[in-house]
Biotite code that builds the C-alpha atoms (Angstrom):
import biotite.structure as struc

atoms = struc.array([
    struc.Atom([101.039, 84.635, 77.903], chain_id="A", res_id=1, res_name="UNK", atom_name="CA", element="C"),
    struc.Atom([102.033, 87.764, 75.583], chain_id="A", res_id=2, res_name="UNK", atom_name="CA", element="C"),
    struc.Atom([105.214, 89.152, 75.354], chain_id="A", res_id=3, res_name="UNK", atom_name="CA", element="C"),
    struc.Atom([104.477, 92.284, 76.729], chain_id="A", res_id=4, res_name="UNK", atom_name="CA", element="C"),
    struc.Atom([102.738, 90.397, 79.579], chain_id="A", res_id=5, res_name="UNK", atom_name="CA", element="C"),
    struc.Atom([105.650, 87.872, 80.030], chain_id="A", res_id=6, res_name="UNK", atom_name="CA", element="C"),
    struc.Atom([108.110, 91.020, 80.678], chain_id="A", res_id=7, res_name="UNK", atom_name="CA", element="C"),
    struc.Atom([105.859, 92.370, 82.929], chain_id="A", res_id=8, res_name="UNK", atom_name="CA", element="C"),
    struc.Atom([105.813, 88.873, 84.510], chain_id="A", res_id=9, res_name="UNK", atom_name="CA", element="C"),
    struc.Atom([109.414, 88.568, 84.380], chain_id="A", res_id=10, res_name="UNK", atom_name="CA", element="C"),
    struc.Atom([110.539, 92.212, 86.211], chain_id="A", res_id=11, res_name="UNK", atom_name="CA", element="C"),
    struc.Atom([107.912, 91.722, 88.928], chain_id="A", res_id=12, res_name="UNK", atom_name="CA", element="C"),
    struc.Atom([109.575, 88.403, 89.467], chain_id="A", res_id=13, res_name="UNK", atom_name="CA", element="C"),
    struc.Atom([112.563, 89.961, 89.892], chain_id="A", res_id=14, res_name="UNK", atom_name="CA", element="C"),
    struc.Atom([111.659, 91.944, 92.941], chain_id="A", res_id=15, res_name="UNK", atom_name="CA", element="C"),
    struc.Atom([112.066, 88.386, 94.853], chain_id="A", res_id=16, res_name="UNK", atom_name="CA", element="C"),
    struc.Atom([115.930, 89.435, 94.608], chain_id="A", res_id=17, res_name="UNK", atom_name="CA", element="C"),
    struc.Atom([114.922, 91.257, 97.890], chain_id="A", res_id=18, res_name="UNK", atom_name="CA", element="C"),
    struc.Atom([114.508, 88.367, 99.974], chain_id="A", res_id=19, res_name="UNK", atom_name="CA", element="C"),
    struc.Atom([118.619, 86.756, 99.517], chain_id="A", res_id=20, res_name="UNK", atom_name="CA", element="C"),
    struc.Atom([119.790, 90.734, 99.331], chain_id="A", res_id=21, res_name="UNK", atom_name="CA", element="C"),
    struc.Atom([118.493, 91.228, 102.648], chain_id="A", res_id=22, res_name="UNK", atom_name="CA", element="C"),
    struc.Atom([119.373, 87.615, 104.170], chain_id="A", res_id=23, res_name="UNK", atom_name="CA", element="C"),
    struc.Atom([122.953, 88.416, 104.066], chain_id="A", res_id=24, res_name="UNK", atom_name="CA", element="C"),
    struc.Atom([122.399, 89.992, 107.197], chain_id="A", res_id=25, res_name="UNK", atom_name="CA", element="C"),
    struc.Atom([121.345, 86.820, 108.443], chain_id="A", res_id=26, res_name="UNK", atom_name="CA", element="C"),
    struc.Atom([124.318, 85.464, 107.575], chain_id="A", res_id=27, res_name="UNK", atom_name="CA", element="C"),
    struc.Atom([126.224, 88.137, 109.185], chain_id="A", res_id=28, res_name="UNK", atom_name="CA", element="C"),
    struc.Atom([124.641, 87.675, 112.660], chain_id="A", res_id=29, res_name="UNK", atom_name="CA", element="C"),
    struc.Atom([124.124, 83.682, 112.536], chain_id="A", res_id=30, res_name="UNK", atom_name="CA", element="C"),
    struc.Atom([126.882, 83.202, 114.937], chain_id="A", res_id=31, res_name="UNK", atom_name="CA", element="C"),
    struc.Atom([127.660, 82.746, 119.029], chain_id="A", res_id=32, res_name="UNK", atom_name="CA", element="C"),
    struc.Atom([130.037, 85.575, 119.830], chain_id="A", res_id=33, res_name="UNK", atom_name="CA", element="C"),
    struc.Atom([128.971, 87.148, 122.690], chain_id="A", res_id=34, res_name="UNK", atom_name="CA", element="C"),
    struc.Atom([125.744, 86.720, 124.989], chain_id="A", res_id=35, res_name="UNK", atom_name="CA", element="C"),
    struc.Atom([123.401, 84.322, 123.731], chain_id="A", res_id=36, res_name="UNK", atom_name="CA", element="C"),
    struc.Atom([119.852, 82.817, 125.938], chain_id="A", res_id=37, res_name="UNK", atom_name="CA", element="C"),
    struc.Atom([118.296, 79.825, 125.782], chain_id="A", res_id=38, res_name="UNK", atom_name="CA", element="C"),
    struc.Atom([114.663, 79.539, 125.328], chain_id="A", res_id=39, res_name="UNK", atom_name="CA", element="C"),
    struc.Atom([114.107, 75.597, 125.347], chain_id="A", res_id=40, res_name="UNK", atom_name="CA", element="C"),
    struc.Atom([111.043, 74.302, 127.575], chain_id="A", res_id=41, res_name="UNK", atom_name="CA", element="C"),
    struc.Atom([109.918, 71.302, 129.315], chain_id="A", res_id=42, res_name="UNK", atom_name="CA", element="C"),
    struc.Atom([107.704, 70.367, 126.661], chain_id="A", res_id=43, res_name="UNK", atom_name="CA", element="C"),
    struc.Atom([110.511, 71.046, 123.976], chain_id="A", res_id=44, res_name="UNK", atom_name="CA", element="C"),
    struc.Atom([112.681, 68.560, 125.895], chain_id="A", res_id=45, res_name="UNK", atom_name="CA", element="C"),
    struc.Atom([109.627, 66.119, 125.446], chain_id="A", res_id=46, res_name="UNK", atom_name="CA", element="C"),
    struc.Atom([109.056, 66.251, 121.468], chain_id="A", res_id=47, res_name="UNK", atom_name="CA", element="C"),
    struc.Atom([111.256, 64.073, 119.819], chain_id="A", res_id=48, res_name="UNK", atom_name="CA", element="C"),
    struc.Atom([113.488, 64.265, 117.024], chain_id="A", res_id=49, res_name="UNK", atom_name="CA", element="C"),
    struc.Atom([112.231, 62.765, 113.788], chain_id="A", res_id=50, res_name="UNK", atom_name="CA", element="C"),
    struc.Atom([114.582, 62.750, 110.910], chain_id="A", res_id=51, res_name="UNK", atom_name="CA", element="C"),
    struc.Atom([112.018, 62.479, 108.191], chain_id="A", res_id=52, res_name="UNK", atom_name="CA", element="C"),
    struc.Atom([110.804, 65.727, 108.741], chain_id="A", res_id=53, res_name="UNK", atom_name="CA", element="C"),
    struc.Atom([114.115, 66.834, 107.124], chain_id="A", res_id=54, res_name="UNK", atom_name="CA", element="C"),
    struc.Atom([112.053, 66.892, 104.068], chain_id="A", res_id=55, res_name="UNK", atom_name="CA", element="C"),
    struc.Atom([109.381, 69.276, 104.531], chain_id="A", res_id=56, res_name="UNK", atom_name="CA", element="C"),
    struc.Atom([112.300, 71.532, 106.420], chain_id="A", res_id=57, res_name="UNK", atom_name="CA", element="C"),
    struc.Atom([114.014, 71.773, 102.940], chain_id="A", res_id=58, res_name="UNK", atom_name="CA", element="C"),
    struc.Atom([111.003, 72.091, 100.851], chain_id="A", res_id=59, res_name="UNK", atom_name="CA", element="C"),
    struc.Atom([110.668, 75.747, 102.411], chain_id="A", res_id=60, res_name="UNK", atom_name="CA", element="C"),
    struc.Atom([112.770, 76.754, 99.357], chain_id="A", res_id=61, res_name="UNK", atom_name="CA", element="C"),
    struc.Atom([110.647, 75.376, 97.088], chain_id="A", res_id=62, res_name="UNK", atom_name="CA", element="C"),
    struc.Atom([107.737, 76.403, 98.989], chain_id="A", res_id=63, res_name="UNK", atom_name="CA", element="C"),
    struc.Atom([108.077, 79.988, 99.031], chain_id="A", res_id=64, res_name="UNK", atom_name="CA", element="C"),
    struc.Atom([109.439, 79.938, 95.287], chain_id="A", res_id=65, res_name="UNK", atom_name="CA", element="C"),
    struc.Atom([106.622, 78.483, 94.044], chain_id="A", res_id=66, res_name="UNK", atom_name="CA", element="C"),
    struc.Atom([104.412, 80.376, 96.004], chain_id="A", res_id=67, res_name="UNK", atom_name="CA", element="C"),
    struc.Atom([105.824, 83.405, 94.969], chain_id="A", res_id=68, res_name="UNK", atom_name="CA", element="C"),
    struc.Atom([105.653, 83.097, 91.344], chain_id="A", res_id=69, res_name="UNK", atom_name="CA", element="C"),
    struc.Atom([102.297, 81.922, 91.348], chain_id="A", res_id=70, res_name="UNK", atom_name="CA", element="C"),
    struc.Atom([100.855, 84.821, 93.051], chain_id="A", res_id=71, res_name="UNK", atom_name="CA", element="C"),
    struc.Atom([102.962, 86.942, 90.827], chain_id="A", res_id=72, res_name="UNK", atom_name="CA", element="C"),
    struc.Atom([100.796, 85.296, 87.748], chain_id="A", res_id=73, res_name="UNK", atom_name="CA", element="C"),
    struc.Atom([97.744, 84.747, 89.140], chain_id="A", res_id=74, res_name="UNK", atom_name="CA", element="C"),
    struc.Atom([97.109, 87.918, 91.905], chain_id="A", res_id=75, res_name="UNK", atom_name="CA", element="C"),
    struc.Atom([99.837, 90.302, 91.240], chain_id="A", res_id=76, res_name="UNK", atom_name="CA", element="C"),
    struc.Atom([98.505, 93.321, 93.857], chain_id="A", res_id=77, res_name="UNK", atom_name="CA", element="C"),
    struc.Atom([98.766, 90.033, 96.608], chain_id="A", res_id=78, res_name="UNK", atom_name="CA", element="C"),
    struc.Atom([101.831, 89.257, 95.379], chain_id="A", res_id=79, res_name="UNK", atom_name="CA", element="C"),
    struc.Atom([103.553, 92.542, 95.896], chain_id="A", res_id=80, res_name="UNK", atom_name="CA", element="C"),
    struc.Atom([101.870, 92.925, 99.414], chain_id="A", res_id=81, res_name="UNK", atom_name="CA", element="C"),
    struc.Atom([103.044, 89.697, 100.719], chain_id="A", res_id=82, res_name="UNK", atom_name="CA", element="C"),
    struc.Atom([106.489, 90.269, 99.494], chain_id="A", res_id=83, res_name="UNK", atom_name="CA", element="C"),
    struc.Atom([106.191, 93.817, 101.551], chain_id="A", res_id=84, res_name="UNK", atom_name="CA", element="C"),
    struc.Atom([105.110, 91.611, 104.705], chain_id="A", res_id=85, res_name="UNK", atom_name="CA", element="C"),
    struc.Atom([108.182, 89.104, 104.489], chain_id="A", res_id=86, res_name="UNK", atom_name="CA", element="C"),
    struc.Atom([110.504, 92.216, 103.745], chain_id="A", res_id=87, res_name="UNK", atom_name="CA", element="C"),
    struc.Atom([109.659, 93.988, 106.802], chain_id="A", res_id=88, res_name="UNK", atom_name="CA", element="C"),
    struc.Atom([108.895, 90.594, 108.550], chain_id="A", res_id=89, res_name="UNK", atom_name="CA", element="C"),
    struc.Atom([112.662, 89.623, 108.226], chain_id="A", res_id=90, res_name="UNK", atom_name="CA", element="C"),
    struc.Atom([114.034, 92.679, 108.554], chain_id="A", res_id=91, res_name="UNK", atom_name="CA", element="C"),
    struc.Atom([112.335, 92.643, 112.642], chain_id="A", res_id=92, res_name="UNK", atom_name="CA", element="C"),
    struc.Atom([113.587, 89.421, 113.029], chain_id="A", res_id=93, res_name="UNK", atom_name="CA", element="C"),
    struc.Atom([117.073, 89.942, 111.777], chain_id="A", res_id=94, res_name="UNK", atom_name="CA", element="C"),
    struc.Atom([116.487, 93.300, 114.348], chain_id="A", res_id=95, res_name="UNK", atom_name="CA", element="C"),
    struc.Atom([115.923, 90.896, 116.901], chain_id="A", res_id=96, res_name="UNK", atom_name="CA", element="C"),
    struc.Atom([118.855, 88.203, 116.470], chain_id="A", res_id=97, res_name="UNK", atom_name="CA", element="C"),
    struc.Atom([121.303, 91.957, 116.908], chain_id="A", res_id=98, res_name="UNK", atom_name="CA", element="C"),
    struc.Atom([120.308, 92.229, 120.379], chain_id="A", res_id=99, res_name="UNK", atom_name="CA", element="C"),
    struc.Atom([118.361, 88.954, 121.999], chain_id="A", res_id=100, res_name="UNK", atom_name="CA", element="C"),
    struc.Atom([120.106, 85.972, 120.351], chain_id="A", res_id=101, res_name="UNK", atom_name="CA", element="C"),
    struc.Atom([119.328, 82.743, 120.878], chain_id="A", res_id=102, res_name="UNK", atom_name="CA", element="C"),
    struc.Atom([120.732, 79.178, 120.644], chain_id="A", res_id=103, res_name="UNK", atom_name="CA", element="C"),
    struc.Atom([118.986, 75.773, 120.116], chain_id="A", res_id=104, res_name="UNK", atom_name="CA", element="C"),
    struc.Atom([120.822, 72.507, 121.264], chain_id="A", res_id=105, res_name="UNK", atom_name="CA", element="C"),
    struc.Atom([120.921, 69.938, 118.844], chain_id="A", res_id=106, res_name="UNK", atom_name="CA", element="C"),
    struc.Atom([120.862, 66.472, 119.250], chain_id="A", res_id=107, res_name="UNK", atom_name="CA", element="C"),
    struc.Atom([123.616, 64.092, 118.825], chain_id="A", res_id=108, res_name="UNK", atom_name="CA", element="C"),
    struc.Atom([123.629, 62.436, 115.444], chain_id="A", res_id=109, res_name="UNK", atom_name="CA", element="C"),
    struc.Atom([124.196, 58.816, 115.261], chain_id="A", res_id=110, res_name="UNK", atom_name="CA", element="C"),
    struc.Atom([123.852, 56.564, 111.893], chain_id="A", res_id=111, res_name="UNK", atom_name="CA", element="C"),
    struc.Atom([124.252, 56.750, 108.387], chain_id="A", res_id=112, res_name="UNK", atom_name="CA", element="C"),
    struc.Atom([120.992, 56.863, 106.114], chain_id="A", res_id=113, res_name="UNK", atom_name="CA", element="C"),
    struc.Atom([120.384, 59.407, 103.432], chain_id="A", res_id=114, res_name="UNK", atom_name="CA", element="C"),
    struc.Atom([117.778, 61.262, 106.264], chain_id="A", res_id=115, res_name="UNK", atom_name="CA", element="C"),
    struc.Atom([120.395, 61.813, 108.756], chain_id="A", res_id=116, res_name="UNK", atom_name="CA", element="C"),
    struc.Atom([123.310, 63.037, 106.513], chain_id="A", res_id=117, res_name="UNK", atom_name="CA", element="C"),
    struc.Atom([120.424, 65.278, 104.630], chain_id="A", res_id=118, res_name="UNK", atom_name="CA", element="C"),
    struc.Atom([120.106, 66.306, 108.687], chain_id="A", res_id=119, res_name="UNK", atom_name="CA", element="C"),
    struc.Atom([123.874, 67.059, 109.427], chain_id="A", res_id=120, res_name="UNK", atom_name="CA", element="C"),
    struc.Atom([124.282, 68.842, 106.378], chain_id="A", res_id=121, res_name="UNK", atom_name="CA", element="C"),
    struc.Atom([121.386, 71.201, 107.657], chain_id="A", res_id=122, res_name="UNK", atom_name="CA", element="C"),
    struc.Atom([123.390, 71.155, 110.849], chain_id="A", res_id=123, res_name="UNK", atom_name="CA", element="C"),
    struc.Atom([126.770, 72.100, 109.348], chain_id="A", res_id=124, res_name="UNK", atom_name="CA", element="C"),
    struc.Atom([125.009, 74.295, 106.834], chain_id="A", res_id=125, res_name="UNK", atom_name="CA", element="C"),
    struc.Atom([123.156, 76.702, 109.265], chain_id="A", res_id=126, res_name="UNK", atom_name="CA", element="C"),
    struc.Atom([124.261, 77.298, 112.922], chain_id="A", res_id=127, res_name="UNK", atom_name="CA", element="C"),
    struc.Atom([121.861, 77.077, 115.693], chain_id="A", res_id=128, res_name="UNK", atom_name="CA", element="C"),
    struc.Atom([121.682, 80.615, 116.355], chain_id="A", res_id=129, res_name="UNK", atom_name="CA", element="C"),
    struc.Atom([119.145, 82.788, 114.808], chain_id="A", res_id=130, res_name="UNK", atom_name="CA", element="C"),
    struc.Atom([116.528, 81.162, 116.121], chain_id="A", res_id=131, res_name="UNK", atom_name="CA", element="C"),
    struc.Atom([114.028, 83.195, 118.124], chain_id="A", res_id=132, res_name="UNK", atom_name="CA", element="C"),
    struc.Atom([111.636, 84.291, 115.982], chain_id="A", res_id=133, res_name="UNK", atom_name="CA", element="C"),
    struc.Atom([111.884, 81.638, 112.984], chain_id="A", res_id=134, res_name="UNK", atom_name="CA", element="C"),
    struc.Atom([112.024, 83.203, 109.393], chain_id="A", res_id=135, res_name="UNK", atom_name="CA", element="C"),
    struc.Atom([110.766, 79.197, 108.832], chain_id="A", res_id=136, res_name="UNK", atom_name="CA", element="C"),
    struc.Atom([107.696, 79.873, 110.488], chain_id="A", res_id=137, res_name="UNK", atom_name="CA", element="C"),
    struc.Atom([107.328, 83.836, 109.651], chain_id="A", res_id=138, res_name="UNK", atom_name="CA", element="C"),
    struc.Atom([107.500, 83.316, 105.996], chain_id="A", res_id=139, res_name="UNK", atom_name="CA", element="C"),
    struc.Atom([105.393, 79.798, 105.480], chain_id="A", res_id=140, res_name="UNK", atom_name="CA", element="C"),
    struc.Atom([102.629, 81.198, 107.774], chain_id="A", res_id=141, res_name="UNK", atom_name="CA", element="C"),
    struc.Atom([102.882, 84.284, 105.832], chain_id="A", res_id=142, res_name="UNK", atom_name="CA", element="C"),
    struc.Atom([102.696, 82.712, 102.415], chain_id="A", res_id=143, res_name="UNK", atom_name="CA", element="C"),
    struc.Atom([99.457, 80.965, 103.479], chain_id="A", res_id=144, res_name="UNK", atom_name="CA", element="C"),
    struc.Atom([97.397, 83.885, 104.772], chain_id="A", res_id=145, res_name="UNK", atom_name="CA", element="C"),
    struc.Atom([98.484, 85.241, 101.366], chain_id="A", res_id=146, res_name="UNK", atom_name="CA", element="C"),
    struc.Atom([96.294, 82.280, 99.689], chain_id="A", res_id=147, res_name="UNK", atom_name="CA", element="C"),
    struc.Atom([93.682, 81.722, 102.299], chain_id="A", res_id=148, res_name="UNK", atom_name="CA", element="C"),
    struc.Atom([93.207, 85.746, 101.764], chain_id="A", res_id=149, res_name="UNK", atom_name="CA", element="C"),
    struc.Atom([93.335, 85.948, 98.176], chain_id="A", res_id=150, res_name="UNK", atom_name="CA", element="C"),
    struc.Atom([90.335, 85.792, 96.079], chain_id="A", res_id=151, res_name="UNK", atom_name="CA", element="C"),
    struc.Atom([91.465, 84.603, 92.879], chain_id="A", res_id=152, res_name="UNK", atom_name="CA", element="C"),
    struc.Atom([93.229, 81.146, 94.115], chain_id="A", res_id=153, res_name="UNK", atom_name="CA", element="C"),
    struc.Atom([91.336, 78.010, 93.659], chain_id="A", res_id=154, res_name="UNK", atom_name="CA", element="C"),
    struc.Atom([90.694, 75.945, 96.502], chain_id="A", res_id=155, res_name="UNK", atom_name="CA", element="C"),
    struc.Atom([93.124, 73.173, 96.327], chain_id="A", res_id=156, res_name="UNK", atom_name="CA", element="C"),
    struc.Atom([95.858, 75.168, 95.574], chain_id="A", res_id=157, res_name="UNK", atom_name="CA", element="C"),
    struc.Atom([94.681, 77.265, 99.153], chain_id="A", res_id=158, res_name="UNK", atom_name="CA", element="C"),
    struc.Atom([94.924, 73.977, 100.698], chain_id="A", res_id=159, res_name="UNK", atom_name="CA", element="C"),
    struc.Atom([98.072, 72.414, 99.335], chain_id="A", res_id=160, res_name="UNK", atom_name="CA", element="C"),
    struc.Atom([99.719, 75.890, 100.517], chain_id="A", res_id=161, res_name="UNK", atom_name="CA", element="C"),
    struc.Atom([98.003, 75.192, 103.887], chain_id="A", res_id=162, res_name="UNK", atom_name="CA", element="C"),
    struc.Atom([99.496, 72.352, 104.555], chain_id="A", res_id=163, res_name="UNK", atom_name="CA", element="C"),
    struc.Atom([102.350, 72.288, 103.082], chain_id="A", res_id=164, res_name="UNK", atom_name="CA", element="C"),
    struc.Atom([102.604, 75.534, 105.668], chain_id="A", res_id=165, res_name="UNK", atom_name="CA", element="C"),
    struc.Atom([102.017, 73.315, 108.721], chain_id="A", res_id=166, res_name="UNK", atom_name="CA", element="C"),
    struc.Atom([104.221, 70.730, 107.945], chain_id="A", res_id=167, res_name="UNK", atom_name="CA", element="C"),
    struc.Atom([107.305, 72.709, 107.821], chain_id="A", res_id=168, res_name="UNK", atom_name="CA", element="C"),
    struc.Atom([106.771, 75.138, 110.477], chain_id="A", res_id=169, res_name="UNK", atom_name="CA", element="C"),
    struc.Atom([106.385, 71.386, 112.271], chain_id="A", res_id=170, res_name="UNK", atom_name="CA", element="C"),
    struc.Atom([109.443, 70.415, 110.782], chain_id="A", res_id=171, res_name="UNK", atom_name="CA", element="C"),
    struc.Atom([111.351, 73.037, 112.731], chain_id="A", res_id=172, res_name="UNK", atom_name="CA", element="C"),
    struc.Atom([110.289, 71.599, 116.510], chain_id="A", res_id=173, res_name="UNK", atom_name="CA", element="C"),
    struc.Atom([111.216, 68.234, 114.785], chain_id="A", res_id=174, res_name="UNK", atom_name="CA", element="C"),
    struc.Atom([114.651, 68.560, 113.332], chain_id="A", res_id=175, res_name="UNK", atom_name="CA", element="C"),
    struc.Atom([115.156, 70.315, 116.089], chain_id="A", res_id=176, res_name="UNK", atom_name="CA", element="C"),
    struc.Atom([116.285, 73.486, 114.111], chain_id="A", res_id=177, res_name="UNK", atom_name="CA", element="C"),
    struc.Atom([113.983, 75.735, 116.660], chain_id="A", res_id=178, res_name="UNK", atom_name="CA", element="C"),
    struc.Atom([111.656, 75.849, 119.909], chain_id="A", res_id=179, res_name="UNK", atom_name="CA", element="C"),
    struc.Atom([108.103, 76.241, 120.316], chain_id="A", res_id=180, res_name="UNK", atom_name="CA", element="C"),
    struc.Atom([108.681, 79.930, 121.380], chain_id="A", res_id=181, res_name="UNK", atom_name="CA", element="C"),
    struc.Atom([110.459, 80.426, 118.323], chain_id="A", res_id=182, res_name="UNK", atom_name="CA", element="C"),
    struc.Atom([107.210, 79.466, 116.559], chain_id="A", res_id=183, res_name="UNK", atom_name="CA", element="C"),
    struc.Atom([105.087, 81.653, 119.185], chain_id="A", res_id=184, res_name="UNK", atom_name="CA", element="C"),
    struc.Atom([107.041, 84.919, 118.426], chain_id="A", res_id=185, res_name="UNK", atom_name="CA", element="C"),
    struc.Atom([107.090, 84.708, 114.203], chain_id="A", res_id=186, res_name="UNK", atom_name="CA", element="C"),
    struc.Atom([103.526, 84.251, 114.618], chain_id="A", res_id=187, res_name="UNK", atom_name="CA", element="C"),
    struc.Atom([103.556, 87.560, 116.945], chain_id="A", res_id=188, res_name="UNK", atom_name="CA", element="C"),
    struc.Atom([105.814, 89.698, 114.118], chain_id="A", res_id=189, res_name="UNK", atom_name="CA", element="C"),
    struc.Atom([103.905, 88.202, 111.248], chain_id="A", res_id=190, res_name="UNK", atom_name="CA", element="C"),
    struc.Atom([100.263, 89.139, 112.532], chain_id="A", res_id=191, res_name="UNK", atom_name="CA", element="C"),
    struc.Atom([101.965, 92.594, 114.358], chain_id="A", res_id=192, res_name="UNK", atom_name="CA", element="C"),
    struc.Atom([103.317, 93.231, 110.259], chain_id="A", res_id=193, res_name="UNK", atom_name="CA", element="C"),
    struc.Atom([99.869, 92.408, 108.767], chain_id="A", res_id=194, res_name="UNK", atom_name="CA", element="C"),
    struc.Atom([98.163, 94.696, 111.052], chain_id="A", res_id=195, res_name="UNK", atom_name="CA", element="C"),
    struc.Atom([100.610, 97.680, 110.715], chain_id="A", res_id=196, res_name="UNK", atom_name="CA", element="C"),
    struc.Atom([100.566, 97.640, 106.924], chain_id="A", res_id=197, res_name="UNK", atom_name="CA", element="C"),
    struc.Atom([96.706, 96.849, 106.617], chain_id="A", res_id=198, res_name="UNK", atom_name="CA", element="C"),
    struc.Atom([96.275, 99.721, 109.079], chain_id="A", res_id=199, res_name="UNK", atom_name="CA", element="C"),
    struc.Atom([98.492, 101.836, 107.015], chain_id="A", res_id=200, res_name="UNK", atom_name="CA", element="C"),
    struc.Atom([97.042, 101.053, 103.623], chain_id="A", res_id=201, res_name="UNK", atom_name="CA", element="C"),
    struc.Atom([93.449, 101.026, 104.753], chain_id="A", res_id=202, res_name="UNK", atom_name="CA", element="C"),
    struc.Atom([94.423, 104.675, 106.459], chain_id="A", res_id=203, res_name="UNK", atom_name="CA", element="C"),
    struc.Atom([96.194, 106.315, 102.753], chain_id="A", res_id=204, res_name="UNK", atom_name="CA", element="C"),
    struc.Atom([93.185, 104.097, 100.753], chain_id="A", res_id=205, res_name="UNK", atom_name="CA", element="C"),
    struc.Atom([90.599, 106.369, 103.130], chain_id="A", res_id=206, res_name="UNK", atom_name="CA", element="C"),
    struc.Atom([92.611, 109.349, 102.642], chain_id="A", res_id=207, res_name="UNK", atom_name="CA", element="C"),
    struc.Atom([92.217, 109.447, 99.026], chain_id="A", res_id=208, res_name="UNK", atom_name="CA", element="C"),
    struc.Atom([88.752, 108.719, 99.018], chain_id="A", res_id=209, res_name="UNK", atom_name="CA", element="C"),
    struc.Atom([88.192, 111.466, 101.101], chain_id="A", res_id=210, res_name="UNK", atom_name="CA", element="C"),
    struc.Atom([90.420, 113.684, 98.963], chain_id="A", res_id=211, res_name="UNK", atom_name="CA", element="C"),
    struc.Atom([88.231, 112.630, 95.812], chain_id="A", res_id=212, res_name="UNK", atom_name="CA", element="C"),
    struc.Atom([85.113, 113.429, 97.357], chain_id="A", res_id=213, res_name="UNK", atom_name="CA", element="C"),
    struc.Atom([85.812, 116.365, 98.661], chain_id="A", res_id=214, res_name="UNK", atom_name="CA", element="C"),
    struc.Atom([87.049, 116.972, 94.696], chain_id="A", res_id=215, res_name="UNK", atom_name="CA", element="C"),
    struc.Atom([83.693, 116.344, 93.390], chain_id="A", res_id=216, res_name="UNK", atom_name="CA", element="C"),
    struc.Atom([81.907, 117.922, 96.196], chain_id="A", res_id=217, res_name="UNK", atom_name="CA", element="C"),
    struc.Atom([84.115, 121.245, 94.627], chain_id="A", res_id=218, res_name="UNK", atom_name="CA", element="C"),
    struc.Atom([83.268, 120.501, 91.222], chain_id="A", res_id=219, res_name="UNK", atom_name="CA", element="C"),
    struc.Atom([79.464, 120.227, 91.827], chain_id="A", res_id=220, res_name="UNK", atom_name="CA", element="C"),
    struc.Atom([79.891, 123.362, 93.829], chain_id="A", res_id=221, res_name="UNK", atom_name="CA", element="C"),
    struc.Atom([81.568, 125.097, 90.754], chain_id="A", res_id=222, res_name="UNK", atom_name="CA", element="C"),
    struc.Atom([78.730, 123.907, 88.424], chain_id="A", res_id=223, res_name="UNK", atom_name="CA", element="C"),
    struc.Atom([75.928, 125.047, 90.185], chain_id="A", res_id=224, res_name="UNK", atom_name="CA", element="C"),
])
């Protein structure tokens, strides 16, 4: 990679600053004080909880890092649009925890292997608020319509994002860190988002084509 190309690489990288900036106001509103509904189900009450799911839970970080600065290399046009989506994404969702907060109860933890700490440090780490839709679920689907969409991504690389995708928006009914409606509504705001701004860009993209035709049309008019 050349210089001039690595700086270009570098200060679009930056631009994934946006994502913690913005998360402080999840931090802000991750709490109980006032009203807060519960959304748990029958069939949540049924799925158990499996510690070793802890893993791919934590590997979001990674996940989205990774995923990130590839795209930033490889497609950077995709890259920049997907970071739009989880922008606005997260900024509905944090809309959402304001006024319609939500708790998840968690279950009691007993024992003492490295899987179970790794489990109540989650638990002590992040409170079980903010939960309805899951920023889990919004961003790792998210990240892979990004590579199942983009053209310039090989193959295995679409499918390691895949599933690596699946398992941790799994991981969430697992650890118990969310319910399934929690999964049902980040699916709603990331499809509503990808709509919206498709419809939008599609919308100025046709606008300017019709703007440079109707330029051309002038100019042939002017040379005849």
């Amino acid at each position: 990679m050349k210089v001039q190309s690595l700086r270009s690489y570098a200060w679009a990288c930056c631009a994934l600053l946006m994502i913690p900036l913005i998360g402080l106001i999840y931090i802000h509103l991750n709490h109980g004080e006032g009203v807060y509904y519960s959304l748990v189900t029958d069939l949540d009450r049924q799925l158990p909880f499996l510690k070793i799911f802890v893993v791919p839970y934590l590997s979001w970080y990674a996940f989205l890092l990774a995923g990130f600065l590839y795209l930033a290399y490889k497609d950077r046009q995709s890259y920049y649009w997907t970071l739009l989506q989880f922008i606005v994404g997260l900024l509905i969702c944090y809309s959402v925890y304001a006024v319609y907060q939500t708790y998840v109860p968690r279950p009691l933890i007993e024992g003492d292997d490295w899987l179970l700490r790794t489990v109540a440090w989650v638990y002590q780490s992040d409170q079980p608020f903010n939960c309805f839709p899951s920023t889990h679920v919004l961003t790792s689907y998210l990240m892979m319509k990004a590579y199942l969409s983009a053209g310039n991504v090989p193959r295995i690389y679409k499918a390691i994002v895949t599933l690596m995708a699946v398992l941790i928006i799994v991981s969430t009914q697992f650890v118990k860190q969310h319910v399934l409606l929690d999964i049902v509504g980040a699916v709603i705001v990331a499809e509503g988002v990808v709509a919206i701004l498709n419809r939008i860009r599609y919308r100025r993209w046709n606008s300017e084509l019709a703007a440079g035709m109707r330029g051309e049309h002038l100019e042939g008019g002017l040379e005849r």
